[in-house]
C-alpha positions in Angstrom: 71.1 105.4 109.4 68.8 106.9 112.4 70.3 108.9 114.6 67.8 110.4 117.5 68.5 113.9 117.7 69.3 113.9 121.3 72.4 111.8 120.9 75.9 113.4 121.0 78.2 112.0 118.6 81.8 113.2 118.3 82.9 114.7 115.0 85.5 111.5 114.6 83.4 109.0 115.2 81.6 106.7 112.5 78.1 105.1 112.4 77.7 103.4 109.3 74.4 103.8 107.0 72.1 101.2 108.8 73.2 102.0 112.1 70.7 103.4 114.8 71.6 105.9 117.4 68.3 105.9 120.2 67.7 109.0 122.4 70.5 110.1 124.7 73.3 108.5 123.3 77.0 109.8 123.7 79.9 108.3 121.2 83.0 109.2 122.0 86.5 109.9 119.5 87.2 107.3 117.0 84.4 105.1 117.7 82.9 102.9 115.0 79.1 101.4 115.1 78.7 99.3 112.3 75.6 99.4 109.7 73.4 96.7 111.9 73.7 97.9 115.2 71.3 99.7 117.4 72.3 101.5 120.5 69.1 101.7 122.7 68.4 104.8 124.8 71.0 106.3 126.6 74.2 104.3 125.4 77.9 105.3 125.8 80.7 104.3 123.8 83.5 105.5 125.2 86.6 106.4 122.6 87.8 104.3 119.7 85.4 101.3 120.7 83.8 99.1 117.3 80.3 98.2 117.5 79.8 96.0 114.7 77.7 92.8 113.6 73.8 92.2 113.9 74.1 93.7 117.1 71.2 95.4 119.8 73.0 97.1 122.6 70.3 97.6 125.5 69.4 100.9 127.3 71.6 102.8 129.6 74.8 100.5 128.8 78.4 101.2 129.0 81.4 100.3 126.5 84.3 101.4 127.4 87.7 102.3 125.5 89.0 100.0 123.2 86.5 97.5 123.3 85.5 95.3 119.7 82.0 94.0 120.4 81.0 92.2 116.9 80.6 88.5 115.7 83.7 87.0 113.7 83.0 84.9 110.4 86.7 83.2 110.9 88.0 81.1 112.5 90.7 82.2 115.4 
C-alpha cells in the first residue's frame, strides 16, 4: 500500500495492501479501494464507494456515494 502523505483518508475507510493513494486525495466514510487500484492526484471518493479490480482512476476525478466501480468475474 502507498499512500501519498497529502491524501486525507477517513478513519472508516479501507485501502487494501496494494492499493495507491496519489497526492491530494480525500476518501470519505466507509469507502473501500481495493489492493490493485491507484487513485491518481487529487481523487475523491465520496462515502461508502468500492474501488476495486485492476483499476487506474485518473487525476482530479470524482466518485460519488455509493458507487461500485470494479470488474465482475460472474456472470449477471
Amino acid at each position: 500500500m502507498t499512500i501519498d502523505p497529502s491524501a486525507k483518508i477517513h478513519s472508516t475507510a479501507i485501502i487494501e495492501d496494494g492499493g495507491v493513494v496519489g497526492a491530494n486525495c480525500n476518501i470519505g466514510p466507509y469507502c473501500v479501494i481495493g489492493s490493485d487500484v491507484t487513485l491518481g492526484k487529487g481523487v475523491e471518493i465520496k462515502s461508502n464507494a468500492v474501488v476495486a479490480g485492476w483499476t487506474d482512476i485518473g487525476d482530479e476525478t470524482v466518485i460519488f456515494p455509493f458507487a461500485s466501480v470494479f470488474l465482475s468475474n460472474h456472470k449477471v
